[in-house]
C-alpha positions, 0 to 999 in steps of 0.5 A: 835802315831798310831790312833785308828781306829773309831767305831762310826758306830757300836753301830747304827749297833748294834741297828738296828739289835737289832730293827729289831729283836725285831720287828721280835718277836713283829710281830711273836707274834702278829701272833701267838696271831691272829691263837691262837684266831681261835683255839679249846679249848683243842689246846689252853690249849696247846699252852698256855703250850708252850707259857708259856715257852717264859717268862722263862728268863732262857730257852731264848726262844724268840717269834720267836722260838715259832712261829717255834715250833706251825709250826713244831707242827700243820702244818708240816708233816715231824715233827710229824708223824702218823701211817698209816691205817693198818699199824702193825709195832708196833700197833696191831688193829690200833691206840687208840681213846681216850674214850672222844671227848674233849681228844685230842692226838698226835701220835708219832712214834718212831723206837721201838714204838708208843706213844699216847700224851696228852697235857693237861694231860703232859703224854702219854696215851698210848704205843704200841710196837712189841716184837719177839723172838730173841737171847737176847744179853745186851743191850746198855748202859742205857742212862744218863738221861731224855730228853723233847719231843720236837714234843710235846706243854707241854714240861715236862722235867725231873726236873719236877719229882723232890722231888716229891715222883714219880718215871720217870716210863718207858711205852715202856721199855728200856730192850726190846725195846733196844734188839730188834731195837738197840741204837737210839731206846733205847735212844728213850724210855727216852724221857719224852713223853714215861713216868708216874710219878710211885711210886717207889713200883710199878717201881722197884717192880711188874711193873719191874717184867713184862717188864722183862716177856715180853722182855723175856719169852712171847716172847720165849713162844709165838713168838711175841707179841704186847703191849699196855700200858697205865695209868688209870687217876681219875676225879681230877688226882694230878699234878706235877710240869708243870701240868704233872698229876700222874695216876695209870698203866695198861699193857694189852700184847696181843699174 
């Protein structure tokens, strides 16, 4: 009769590994806890929205994947871009400062436009892009659905919008956007830092009907121009679910 070979030696493998893992995310807590203790409020109130995705069983995020995050996130310069002193790719007058010191943003630069975010608020404070006169061909197909900004700490995802009376209202539209830099560029309009909770009214209705002048007809009557838009939050802005706050719309597009 043929032996079965022994196997005794791999359930202390096993376990071994499974200790130093958890003793990886024990000590990556530990540390993440230490540099949270020597933030600014407001870079708190982000992570802590970060942070909060580790103890949902269903995403399997571990402390070590958020130690990598808060790296990517605050400390290294290839993840999260800024647009640099004068440059006017896609920002008229420069970069918007928010009207408060206590507002933080983070700069995000796409290939068709520049997103200010908030953290706190879960929404972009702004969009900035260029539209120039071109031949208008169709656009790429729409994409399928909603991605999360992962070069952002809140992370609002697309569920976040659901039974919620709002719809996921595009900043930089994806009609002109896709028209004038192509696919990636498209598909990049449709992630959730580029989008505000809008009322369908507003969204299909006199909002659709702008993006379609300034993809369009600005361009064909003034050569190009540039757009920067954003939504104007109350005091006490109503949240959604993962504290995404809905505000009211205003575009400003200057020639």
């Amino acid at each position: 009769m043929a032996r079965r070979p022994p196997v005794s030696g791999k359930l202390p493998r096993t376990l071994r590994r499974a200790r130093a893992f958890a003793l990886l995310n024990a000590v990556a807590a530990a540390a993440v806890g230490a540099w949270y203790l020597f933030q600014p409020a407001a870079r708190q109130q982000e992570v802590a929205a970060l942070v909060r995705n580790a103890f949902d069983d269903r995403k399997g995020i571990t402390a070590l994947d958020v130690a990598w995050d808060l790296w990517q996130l605050y400390h290294s310069d290839d993840f999260v871009r800024g647009v640099a002193p004068g440059d006017r790719t896609h920002v008229y007058g420069g970069v918007p400062v928010p009207a408060s010191a206590a507002t933080s943003q983070r700069v995000l630069v796409n290939t068709g436009y520049v997103v200010g975010y908030s953290d706190a608020l879960g929404n972009p404070l702004w969009a900035a892009y260029r539209i120039r006169d071109v031949a208008l061909d169709a656009a790429p197909p729409r994409p399928d659905g909603f991605t999360a900004d992962l070069r952002t700490a809140a992370r609002i995802e697309a569920e976040a919008y659901s039974r919620s009376d709002y719809d996921r209202g595009h900043l930089a539209p994806n009609y002109a956007i896709a028209t004038r830099y192509g696919r990636r560029a498209q598909e990049e309009t449709f992630q959730m830092s580029n989008v505000i909770p809008q009322r369908h009214a507003l969204n299909a209705g006199v909002w659709k009907r702008l993006e379609q002048r300034i993809a369009t007809a600005y361009p064909g009557r003034f050569g190009e121009i540039w757009v920067l838009a954003g939504p104007v939050f109350g005091p006490n802005p109503p949240r959604l679910r993962r504290g995404c706050a809905a505000a009211s719309p205003c575009r400003k597009p200057a020639t």
